[in-house]
N, C-alpha and C positions, 0 to 999 in steps of 0.2 A: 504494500500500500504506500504510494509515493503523494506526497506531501502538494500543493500547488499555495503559490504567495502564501506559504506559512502556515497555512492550516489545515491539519486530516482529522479524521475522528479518533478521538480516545483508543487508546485498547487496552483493555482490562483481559489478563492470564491468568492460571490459578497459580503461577508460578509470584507472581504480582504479589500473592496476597498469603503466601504461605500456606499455599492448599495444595490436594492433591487432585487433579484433572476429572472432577463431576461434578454432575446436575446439581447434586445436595452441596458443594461447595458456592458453585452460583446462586441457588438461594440463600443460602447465608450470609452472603456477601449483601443482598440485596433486600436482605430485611433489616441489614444493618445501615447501609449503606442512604446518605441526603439525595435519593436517585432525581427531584423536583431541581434540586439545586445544583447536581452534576450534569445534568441535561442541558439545562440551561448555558449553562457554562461554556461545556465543550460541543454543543449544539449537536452532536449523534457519538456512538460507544458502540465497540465491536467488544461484543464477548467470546474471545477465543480460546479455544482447548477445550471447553469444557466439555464435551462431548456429550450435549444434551439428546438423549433418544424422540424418535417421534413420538413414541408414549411416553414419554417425560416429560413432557413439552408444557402441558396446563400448568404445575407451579411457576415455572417459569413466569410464562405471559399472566399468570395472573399477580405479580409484583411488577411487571414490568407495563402493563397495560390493567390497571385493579377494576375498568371500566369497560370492556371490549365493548366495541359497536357494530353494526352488522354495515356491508358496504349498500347502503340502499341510496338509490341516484346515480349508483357507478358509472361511467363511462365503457369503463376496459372489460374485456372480457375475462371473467373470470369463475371458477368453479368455489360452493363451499364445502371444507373439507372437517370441519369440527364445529367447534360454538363460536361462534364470530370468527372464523379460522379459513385463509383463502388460498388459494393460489394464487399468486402475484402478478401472473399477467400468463395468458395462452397465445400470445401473438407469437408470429413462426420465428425459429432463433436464427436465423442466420440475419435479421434486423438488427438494427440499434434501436432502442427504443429512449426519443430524447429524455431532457432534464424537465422535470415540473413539480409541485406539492400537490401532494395528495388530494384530489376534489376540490380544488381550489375556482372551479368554477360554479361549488355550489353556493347555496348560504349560509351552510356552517358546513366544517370540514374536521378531519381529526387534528388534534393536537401532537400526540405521538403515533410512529408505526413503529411496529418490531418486525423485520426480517429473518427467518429462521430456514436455515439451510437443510434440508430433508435429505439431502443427494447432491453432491457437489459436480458438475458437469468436466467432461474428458480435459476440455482447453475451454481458453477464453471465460465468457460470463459472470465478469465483474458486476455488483451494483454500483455505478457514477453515484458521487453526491458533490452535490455542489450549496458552496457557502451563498445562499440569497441576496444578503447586503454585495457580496463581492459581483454576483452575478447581474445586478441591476448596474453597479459603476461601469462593467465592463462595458456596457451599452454604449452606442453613440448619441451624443447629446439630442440630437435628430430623432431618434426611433424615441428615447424615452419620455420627449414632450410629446409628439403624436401619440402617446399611450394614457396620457395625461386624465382625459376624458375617461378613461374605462374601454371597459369592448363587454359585444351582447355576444352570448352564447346562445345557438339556437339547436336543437336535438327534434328530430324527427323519428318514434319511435313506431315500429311497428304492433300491430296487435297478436302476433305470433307468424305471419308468415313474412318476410321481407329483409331489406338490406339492413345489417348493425344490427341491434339488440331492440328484441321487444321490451314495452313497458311492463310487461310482466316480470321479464329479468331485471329491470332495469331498478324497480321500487320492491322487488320478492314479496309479488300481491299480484291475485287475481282482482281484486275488488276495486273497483273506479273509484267510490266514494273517495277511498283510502289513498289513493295517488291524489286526486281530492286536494283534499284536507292534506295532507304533505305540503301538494307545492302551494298551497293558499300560504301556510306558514313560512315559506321561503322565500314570498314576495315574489314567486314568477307568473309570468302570462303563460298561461295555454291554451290549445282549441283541441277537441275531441274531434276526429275527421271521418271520413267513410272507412269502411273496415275495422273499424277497430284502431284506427293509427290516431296517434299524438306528439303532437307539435308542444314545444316547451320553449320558452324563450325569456333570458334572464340577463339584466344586467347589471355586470361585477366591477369591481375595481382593479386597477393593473399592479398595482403595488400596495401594499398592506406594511403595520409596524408591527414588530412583536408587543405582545400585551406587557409582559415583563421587564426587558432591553431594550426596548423602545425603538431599533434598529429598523430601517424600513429595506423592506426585500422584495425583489420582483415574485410576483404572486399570482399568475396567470397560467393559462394552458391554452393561447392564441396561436402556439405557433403547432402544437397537438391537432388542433378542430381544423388548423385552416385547409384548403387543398395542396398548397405549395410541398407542406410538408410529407403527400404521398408521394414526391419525385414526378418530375417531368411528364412520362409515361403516363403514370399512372392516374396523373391529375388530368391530362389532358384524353385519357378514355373515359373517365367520370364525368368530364364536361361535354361530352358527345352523349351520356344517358339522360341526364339529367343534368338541371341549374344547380349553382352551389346552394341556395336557400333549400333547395331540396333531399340535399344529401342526409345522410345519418345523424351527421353532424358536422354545424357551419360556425365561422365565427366572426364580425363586423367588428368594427370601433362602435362606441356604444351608443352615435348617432345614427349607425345604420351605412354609414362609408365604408368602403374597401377598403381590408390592411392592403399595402402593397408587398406580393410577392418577395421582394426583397428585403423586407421589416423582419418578416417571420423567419425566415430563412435569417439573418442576422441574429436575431435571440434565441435560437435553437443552436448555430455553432457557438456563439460566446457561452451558452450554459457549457455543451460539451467538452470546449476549449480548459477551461476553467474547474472541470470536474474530478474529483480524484477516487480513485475506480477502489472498492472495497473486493476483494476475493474472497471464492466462497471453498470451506471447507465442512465439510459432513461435520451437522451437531453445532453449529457456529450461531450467532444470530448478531444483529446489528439493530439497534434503538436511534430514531432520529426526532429531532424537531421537525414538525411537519412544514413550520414556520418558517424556521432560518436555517431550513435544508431543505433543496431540491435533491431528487432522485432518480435515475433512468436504469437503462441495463445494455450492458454490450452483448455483441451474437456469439454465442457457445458452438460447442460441439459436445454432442453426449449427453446423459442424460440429467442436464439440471431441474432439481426438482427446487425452486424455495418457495417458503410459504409468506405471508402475510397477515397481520390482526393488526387493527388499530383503534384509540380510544379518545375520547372528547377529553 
């Protein structure tokens, strides 16, 4: 794990701490341990050696996440595997998948994520994390005033047959009322369409302060939603099916203006540029601020399995 402008996350060993390499040392560690105020501090912490089993795993996340929440409004595709317990992302691995905070284009999002290593891949398949305050500086003075305003997020979900994710996955309810009354709370616009399909559309802020450090950090997933970011090809067969407003999922400035191509594409390499790639070994896990760490994943080979849980 290599270092970028001075900062990586923590790493906590059981060599660290006078222990011997298991799960019961880790929790020890972490019942004792100011975890609110070392968080804070070192803004994410890799627990390594410890060689936590996947049936191990619930004391663990339950000291390190005492709140787990389920991912309901998710974007990314992902399967659930325990109690509030995910797969981290099923996109195909030979991607990079960029720099962003977690849900950060909902209305509340988690606080912290724990990453936890179930099967560590042949090569490759770092988690990127990048420091927020650094990754907003890096920006050109140009993108970060055109960001100024916000940007809408718009999500076209389908009713179970169609492109991206049904609203059924998307809120884990069959029940309309119930997406409802969610997105009423969340202060976004929607419209119920034919089929069964739902249209969402929210508008967020580009950059946010941490509540605590008061640090203000690019906070968006503009350059995720837009088209640019599916590569050349790919953007430009999507725009022969269908308008961008139509896609699975689109993103504006939050007057309803076009990012330009070249915006999104700028804040997507400065997060990567800037990011310092965590490795994964069987039994490992990684705790971030969700705040003042962005996170992504490089392409593997073999069989990386990690998981995901996160908490308000």
């Amino acid at each position: 794990m290599s270092d970028r402008n001075g900062w990586a996350p923590l790493e906590v060993r059981p060599g660290d701490l006078g222990a011997e390499p298991s799960p019961e040392a880790l929790v020890d560690y972490l019942d004792s341990a100011d975890l609110g105020a070392l968080l804070t501090r070192e803004k994410a912490v890799v627990f390594r050696g410890f060689k936590v089993p996947h049936d191990g795993l619930d004391p663990v996340l339950d000291r390190l996440l005492p709140r787990r929440i389920a991912y309901v409004h998710g974007n990314s595709p992902r399967t659930k595997v325990g109690s509030n317990v995910y797969t981290s992302t099923e996109y195909p691995q030979a991607y990079t998948i960029s720099m962003h905070n977690e849900m950060s284009y909902a209305h509340t999002w988690p606080t912290r994520l724990t990453f936890y290593c179930a099967a560590a891949p042949t090569s490759q398949g770092a988690t990127p994390v990048v420091d927020g305050a650094l990754w907003l500086e890096s920006l050109d003075d140009g993108v970060r005033e055109a960001f100024q305003g916000g940007v809408r997020y718009t999500q076209n979900l389908h009713g179970g047959d169609g492109l991206g994710k049904s609203w059924q996955d998307t809120f884990e309810t069959q029940d309309r009322d119930e997406v409802d009354a969610f997105l009423k709370g969340a202060e976004a616009s929607w419209t119920w369409g034919p089929d069964d399909n739902l249209m969402v559309s929210q508008v967020r802020p580009s950059t946010i302060c941490h509540p605590k450090t008061g640090a203000e950090v690019w906070f968006n997933q503009s350059d995720q939603w837009h088209p640019a970011s599916l590569g050349d090809e790919t953007a430009k067969a999507l725009a022969q099916i269908m308008p961008a407003e139509e896609l699975p999922q689109s993103v504006t400035f939050a007057d309803g203006s076009p990012i330009p191509d070249a915006y999104v594409l700028h804040v997507r390499d400065r997060g990567l540029e800037n990011a310092v790639d965590v490795d994964w070994y069987e039994g490992d896990l990684l705790l971030i601020d969700n705040v003042l760490v962005g996170h992504g994943r490089r392409p593997f080979t073999g069989p990386r399995r990690v998981l995901v849980a996160m908490s308000d």
